[in-house]
Backbone as a chain_set.jsonl record, in Angstrom:
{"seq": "XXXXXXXXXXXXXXXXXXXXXXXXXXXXXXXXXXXXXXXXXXXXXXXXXXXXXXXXXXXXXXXXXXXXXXXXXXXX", "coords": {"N": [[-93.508, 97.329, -42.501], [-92.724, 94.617, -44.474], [-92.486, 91.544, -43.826], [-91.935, 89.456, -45.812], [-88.959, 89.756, -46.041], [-87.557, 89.13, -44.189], [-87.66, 86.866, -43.808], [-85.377, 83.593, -44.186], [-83.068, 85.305, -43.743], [-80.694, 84.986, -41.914], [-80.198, 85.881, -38.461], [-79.235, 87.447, -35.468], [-79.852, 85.484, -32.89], [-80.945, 83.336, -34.972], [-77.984, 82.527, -35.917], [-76.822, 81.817, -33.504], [-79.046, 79.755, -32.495], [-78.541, 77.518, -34.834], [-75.681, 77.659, -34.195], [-75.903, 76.301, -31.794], [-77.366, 73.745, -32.602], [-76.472, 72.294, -34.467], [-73.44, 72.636, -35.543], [-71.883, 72.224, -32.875], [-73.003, 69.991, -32.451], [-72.295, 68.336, -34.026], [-68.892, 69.118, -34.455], [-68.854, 67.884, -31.816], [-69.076, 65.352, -32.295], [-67.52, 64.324, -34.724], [-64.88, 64.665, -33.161], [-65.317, 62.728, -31.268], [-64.763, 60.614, -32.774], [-62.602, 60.234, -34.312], [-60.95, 60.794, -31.966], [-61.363, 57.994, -31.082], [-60.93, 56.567, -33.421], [-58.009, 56.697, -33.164], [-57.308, 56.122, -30.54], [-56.593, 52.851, -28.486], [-57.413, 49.955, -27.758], [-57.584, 47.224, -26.018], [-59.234, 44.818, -26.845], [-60.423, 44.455, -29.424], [-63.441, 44.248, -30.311], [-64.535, 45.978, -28.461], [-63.797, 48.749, -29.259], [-65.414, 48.537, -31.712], [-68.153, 48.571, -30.803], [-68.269, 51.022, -29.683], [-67.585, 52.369, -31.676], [-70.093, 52.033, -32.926], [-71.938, 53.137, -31.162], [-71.435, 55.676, -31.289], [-71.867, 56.167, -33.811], [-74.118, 55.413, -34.381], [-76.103, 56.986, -32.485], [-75.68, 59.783, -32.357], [-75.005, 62.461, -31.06], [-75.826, 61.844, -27.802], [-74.406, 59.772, -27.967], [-71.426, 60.465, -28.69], [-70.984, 62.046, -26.197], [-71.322, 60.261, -24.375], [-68.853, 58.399, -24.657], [-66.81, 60.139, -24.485], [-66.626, 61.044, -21.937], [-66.764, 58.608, -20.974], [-64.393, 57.048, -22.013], [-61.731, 54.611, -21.97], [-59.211, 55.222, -19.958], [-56.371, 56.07, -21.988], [-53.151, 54.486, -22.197], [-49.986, 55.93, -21.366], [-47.265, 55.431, -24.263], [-43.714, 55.181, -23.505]], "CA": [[-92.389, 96.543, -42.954], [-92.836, 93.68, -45.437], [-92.081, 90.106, -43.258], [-90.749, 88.67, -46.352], [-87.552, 89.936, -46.236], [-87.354, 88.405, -43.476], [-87.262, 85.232, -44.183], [-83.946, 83.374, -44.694], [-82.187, 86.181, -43.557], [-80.1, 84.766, -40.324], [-79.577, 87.14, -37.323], [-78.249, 87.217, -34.592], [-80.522, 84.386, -32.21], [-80.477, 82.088, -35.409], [-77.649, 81.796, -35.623], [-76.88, 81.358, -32.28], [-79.518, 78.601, -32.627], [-77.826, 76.977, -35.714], [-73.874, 76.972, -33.673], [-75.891, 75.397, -30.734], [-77.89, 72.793, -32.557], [-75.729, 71.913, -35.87], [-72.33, 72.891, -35.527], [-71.53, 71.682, -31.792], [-72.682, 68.588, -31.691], [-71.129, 67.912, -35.209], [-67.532, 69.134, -34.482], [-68.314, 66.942, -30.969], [-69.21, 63.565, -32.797], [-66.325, 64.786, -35.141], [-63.893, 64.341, -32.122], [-65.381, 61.558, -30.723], [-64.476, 59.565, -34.2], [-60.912, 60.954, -34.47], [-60.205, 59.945, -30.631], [-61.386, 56.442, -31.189], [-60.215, 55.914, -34.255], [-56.711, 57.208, -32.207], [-57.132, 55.033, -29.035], [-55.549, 51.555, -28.208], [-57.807, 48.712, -26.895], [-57.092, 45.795, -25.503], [-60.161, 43.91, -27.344], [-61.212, 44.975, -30.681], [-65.007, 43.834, -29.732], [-64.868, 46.813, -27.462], [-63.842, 49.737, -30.35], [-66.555, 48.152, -32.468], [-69.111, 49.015, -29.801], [-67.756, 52.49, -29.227], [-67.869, 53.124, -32.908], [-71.7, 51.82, -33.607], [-72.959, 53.612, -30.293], [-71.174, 57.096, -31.537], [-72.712, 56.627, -34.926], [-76.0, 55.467, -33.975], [-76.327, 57.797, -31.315], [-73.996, 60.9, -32.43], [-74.504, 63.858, -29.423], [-75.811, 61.944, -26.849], [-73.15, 58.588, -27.643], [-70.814, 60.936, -28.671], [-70.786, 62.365, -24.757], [-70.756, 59.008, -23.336], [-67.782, 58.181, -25.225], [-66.176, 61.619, -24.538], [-66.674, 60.682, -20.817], [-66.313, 56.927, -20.253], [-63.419, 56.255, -22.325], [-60.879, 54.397, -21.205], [-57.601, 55.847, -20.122], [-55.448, 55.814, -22.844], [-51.856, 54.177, -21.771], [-48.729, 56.858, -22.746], [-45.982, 54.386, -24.143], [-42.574, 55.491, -24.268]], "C": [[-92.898, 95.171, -43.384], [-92.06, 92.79, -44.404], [-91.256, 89.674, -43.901], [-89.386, 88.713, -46.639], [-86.934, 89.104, -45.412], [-87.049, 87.658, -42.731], [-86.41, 84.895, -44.712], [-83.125, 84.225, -44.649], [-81.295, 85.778, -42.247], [-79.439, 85.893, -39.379], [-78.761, 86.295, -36.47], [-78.382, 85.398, -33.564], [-80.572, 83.702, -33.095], [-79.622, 81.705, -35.467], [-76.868, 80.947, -34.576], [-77.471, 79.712, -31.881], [-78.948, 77.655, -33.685], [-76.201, 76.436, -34.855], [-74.524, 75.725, -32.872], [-76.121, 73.948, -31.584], [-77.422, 71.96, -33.672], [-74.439, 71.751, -35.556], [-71.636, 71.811, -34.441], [-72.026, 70.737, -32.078], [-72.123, 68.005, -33.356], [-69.607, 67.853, -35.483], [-67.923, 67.732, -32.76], [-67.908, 65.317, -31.518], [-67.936, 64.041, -34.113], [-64.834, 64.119, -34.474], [-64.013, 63.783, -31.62], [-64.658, 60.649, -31.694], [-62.98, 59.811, -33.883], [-60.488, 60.27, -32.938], [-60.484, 58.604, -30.427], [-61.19, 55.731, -31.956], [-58.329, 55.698, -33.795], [-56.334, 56.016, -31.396], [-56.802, 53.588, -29.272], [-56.325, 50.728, -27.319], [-57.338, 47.799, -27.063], [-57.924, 44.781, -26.584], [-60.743, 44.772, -28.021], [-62.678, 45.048, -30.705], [-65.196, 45.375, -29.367], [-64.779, 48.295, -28.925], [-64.924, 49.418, -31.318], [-67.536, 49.117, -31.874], [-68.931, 50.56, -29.794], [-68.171, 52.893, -30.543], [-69.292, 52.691, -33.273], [-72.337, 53.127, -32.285], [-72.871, 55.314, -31.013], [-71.562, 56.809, -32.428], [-74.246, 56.658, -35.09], [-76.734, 56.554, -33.151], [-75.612, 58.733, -31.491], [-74.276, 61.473, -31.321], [-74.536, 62.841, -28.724], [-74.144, 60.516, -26.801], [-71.807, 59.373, -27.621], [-69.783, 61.496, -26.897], [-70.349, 61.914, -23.83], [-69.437, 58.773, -23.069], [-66.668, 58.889, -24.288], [-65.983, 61.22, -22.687], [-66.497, 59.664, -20.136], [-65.272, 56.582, -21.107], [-62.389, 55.614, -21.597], [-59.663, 54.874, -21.289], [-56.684, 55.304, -20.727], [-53.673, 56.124, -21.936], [-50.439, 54.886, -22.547], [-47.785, 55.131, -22.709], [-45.021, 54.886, -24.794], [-41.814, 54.916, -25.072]], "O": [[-93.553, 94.57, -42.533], [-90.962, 93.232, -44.066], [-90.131, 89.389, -43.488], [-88.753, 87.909, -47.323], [-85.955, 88.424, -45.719], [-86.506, 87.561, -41.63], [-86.152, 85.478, -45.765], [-82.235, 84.135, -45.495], [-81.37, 86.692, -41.425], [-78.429, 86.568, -39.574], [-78.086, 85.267, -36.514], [-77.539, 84.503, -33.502], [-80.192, 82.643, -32.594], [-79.592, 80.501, -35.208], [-76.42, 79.807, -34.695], [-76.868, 78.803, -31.309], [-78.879, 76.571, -33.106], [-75.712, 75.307, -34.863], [-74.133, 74.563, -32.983], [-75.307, 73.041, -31.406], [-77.992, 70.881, -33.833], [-74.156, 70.598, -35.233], [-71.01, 70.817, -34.81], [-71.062, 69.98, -31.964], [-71.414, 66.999, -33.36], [-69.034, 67.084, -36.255], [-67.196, 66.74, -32.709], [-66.995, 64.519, -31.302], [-67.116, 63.339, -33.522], [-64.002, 63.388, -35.012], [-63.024, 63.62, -30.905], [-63.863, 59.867, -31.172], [-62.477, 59.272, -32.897], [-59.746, 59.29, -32.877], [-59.832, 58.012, -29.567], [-61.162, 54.511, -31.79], [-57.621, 54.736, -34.092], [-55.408, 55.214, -31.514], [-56.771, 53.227, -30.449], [-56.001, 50.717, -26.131], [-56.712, 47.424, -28.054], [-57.233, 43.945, -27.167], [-61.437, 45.692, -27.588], [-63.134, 46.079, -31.2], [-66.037, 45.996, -30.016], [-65.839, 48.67, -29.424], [-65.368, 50.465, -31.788], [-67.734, 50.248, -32.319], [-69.985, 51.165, -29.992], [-69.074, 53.725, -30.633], [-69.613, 53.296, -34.295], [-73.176, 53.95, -32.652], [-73.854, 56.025, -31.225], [-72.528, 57.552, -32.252], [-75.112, 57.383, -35.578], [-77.922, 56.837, -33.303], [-74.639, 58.727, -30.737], [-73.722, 60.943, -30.358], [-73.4, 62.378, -28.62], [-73.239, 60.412, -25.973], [-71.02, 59.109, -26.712], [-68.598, 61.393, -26.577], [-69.614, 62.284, -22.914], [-68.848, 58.819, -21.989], [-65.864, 58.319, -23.549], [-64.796, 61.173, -22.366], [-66.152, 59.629, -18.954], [-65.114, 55.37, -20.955], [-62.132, 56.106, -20.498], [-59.029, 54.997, -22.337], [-56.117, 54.281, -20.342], [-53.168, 57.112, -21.402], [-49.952, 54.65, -23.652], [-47.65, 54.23, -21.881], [-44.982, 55.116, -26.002], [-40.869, 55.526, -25.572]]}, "num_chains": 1, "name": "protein.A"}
């Protein structure tokens, strides 16, 4: 069997490897943006920050984000 077929053909384990390492953390930093463009601080300073770390840093700031935000206040 000829290799080059091969090649550029995506199975099953790429793309497996492709959802993990493309996809996911692209829809995450995705939904980090969208919930902080969303959210309601007190001090603008602070959403600045949030939005350079998640762009500079997409997965892992993204995570931070995703995890240290601050609790958003319901207002009826």
């Amino acid at each position: 069997m000829n290799s080059i077929f091969l090649i550029g053909m995506p199975g099953g384990w790429e793309m497996i490897i492709v959802l993990l390492f493309a996809v996911v953390p692209a829809i995450l930093w995705l939904v980090a943006l969208i919930d902080l463009a969303k959210s309601h601080f007190t001090d603008s300073i602070n959403k600045l920050v949030w939005a350079l770390i998640i762009i500079f840093v997409p997965f892992i700031g993204s995570i931070i984000y995703l995890v240290m935000k601050p609790k958003h206040s319901s207002k009826a």
